[in-house]
N, C-alpha and C positions, 0 to 999 in steps of 0.2 A: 797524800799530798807531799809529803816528808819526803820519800825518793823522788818526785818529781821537781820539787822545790831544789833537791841538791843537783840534780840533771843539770837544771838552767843556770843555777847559780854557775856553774863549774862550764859552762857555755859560754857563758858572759865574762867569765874570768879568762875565758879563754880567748873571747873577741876583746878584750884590754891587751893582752900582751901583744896581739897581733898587729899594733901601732899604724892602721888604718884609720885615714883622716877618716872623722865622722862616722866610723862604726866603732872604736875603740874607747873615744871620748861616751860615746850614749851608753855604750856600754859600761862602763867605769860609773858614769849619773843613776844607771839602776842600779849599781852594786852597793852606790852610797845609800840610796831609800832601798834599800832592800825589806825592810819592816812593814813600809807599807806598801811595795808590790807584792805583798803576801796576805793585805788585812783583807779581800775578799776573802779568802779561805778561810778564816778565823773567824770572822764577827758576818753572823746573821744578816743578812739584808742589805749588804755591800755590794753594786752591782760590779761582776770582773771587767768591766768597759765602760768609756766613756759616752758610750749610746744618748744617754739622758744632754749631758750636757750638750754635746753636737746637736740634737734635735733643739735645746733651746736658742740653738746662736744660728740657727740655718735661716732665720728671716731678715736678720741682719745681714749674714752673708752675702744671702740672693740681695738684698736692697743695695749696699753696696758695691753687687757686680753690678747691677742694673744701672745707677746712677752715675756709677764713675767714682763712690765715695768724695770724699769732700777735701779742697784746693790749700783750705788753709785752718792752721791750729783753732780759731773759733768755729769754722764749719765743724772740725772732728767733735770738740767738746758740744755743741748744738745736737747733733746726732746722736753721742751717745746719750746724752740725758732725754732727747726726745724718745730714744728708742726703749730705754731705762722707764719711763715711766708710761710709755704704751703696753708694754711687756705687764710690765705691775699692775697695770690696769686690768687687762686681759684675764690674768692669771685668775685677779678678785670677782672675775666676772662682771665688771664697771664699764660703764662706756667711757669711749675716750676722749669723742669732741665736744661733749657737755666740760667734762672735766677742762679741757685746752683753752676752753671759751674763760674758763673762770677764772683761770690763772692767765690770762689775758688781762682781763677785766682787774683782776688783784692787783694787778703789775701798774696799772694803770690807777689805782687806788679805787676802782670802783668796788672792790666787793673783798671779801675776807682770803687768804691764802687758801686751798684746797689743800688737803693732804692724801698723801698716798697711801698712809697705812688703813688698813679695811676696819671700818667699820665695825664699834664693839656689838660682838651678838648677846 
């Protein structure tokens, strides 16, 4: 990885001097994290891609292509906590509209806060 590692580095140094709007600047922002455009190579079980994250933010994504995302600063913060704790739900294997119901009900003073963190096993 060492000779390959010096290839690109010396690539990217070479797309900084070239003072092309938007390829010179990104290139310049890897030179600076260059430590960690290289910890996949180093450390065990670093995936080299952002694969994991993209697949966690794609139902977002799609919801917000779908809906048109949202008009004003409390629709965005509504959203994201709605989607934050669907997500968290999901992941714990929890259902979600027992869960919405209570926190309704809580909100309303009818019943205790739910919380998000899973359940001690």
């Amino acid at each position: 990885m060492v000779a390959i590692e010096f290839a690109i580095e010396k690539l990217l140094a070479d797309g900084v001097a070239l003072g092309l709007t938007g390829v010179s600047g990104s290139c310049k922002d890897m030179l600076v994290h260059r430590a960690a455009l290289w910890t996949f190579a180093r450390v065990a079980g670093i995936d080299p891609t952002n694969n994991h994250a993209e697949r966690e933010l794609r139902a977002f994504v799609l919801w917000r292509r779908k809906s048109f995302g949202s008009q004003s600063e409390r629709g965005c913060r509504f959203a994201e906590r709605v989607m934050t704790v669907v997500h968290t739900l999901r992941k714990q294997n929890r259902h979600v509209l027992p869960f919405l119901v209570t926190a309704c009900e809580a909100a309303l003073g009818r019943a205790p806060m739910p919380s998000l963190l899973p359940a001690a096993a």
